[in-house]
C-alpha positions in Angstrom: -29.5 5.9 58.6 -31.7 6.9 61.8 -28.8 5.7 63.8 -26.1 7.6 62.3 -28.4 11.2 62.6 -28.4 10.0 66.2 -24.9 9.2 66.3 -23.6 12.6 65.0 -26.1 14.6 66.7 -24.5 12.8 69.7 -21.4 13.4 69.3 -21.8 17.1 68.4 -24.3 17.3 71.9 -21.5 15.7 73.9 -18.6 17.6 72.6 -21.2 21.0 72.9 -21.6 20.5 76.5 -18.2 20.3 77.7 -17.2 23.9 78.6 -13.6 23.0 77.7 -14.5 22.0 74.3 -17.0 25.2 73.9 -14.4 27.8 75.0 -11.0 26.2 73.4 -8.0 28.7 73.8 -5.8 29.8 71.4 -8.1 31.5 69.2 -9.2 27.9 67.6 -12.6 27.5 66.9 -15.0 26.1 68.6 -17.8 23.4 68.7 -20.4 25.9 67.2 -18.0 27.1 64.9 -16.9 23.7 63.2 -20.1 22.3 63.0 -21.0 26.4 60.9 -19.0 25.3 59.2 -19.4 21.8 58.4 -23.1 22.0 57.7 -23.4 25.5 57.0 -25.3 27.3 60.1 -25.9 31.0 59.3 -25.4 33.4 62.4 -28.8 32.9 63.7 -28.5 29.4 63.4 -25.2 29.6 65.5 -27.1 32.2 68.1 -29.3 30.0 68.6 -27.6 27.0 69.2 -25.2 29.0 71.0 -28.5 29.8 74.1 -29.7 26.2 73.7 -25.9 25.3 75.1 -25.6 27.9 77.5 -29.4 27.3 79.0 -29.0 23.5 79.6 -24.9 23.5 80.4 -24.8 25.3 83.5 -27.8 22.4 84.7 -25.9 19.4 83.0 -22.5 20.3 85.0 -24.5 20.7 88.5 -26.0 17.1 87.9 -22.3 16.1 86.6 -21.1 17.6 90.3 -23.9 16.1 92.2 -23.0 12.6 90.6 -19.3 12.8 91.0 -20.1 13.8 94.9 -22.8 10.8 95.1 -19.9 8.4 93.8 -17.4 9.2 96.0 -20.2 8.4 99.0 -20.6 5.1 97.9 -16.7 4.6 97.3 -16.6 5.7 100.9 -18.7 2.9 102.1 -16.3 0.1 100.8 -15.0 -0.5 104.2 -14.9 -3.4 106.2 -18.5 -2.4 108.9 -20.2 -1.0 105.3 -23.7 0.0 105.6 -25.5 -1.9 102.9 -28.4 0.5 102.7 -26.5 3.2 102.3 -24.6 2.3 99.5 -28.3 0.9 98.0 -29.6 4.6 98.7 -26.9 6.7 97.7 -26.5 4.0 94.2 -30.6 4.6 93.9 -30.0 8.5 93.9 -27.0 8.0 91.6 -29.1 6.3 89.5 -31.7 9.3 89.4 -29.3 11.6 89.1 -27.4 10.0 85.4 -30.7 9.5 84.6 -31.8 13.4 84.3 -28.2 13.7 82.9 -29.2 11.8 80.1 -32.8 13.1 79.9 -31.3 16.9 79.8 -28.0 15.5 77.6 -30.9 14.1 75.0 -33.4 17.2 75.2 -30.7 19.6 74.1 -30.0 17.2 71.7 -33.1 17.4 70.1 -33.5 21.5 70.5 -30.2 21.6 68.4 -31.3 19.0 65.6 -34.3 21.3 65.7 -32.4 24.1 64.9 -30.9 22.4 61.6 -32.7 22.5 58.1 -33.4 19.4 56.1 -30.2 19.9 53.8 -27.9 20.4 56.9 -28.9 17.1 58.6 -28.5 15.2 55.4 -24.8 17.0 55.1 -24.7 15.4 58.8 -25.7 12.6 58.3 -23.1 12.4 55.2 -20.5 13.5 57.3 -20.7 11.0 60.5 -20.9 8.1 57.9 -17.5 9.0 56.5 -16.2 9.8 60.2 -17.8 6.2 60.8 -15.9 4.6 57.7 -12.8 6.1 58.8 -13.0 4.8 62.5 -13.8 1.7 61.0 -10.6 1.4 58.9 -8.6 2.6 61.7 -9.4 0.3 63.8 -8.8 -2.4 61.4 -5.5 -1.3 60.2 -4.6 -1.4 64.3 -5.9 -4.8 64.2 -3.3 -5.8 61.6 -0.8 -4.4 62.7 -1.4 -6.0 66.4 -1.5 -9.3 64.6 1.8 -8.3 62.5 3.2 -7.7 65.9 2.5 -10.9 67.3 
């Protein structure tokens, strides 16, 4: 059950800190708003949720540029006369650098579970399980009809 709270609260972090998921055009809501209304968030609930996001995004997306910048370093040194230590430096800062992704991914995390009452996490929690169940079946129904297929 721990692992489906975790799951959910996860998925809802991951999908929170993409700015194109956060600002969706077209007048559709937005991650904030579906999980108000999935678990029932009143508007101080969603306020605060709401600064949690916007005081750990713009900090996420600079480590996400920093890592996309240390990749293509170490992309660059697959050449024939590479520089081994280089690529062992620039992978050992790479390595820092997803590792404070995932230490600030996980902390805003928690601040946003923090935010949720007891009843909210358990309607969750209720909710991943049947996203869960339906991923499940999905998956096998693909499976059949790959085998059908074949």
């Amino acid at each position: 059950m721990k692992l489906v709270k975790l799951f959910g609260i996860a998925l809802i972090a991951i999908g929170l800190s993409s700015p194109a998921m956060a600002q969706q055009s077209g007048g559709q809501p937005d991650q904030v708003d579906q999980l108000a209304q999935m678990v029932g968030l009143s508007e101080d609930q969603q306020k605060e949720i709401r600064g949690i996001i916007e005081e750990m995004q713009a900090e996420i997306q600079e480590l996400q540029g920093e890592a996309q910048q240390l990749q293509q370093q170490i992309q660059a040194e697959i050449k024939p006369d590479f520089d081994e230590d280089a690529i062992r430096e620039k992978a050992e800062e790479l390595g820092d650098v997803t590792g404070e992704m995932t230490a600030m991914s996980t902390l805003m995390q928690a601040k946003v579970d923090a935010v949720f009452t007891e009843e909210q996490r358990d309607e969750l929690n209720k909710r991943m399980q049947q996203m869960q169940q339906q991923m499940q079946q999905q998956r096998q129904m693909q499976r059949q009809q790959q085998k059908g297929m074949q």
